[in-house]
C-alpha angles and dihedrals in degrees: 000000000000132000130240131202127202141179109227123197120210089272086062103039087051084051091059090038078062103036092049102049087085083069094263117144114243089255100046083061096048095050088044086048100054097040081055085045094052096046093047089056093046093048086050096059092036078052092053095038083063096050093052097055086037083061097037112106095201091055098049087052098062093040086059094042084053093050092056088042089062102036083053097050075047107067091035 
């Protein structure tokens, strides 16, 4: 495991004070921030990935062309 230092200003500071009432170590809320953080990152492209195929007409082509393939092997 590595160590990382970082400078904090008063808004920070204000933010651990928070984070660490529930008994959590300084570090312990920082670890837990920064995995929220990075989820919340990586929800937010695959958000944007969705979005992308949701708008693209020739996406949405072939998903309609699929849909009516497999209704058709349906009623077969």
């Amino acid at each position: 495991m590595s160590t990382l230092t970082i400078r904090t200003d008063p808004e920070v500071e204000r933010a651990l004070e928070s984070l660490t009432q529930d008994g959590r170590s300084r570090s312990e809320a920082v670890r837990a921030a920064i995995l929220v953080a990075e989820r919340e990152t990586r929800r937010s492209r695959m958000r944007a990935e969705a979005e992308a195929l949701r708008d693209d007409p020739e996406d949405l082509a072939a998903s309609r062309e699929l849909a009516a393939e497999m209704d058709a092997l349906r009623a077969w």
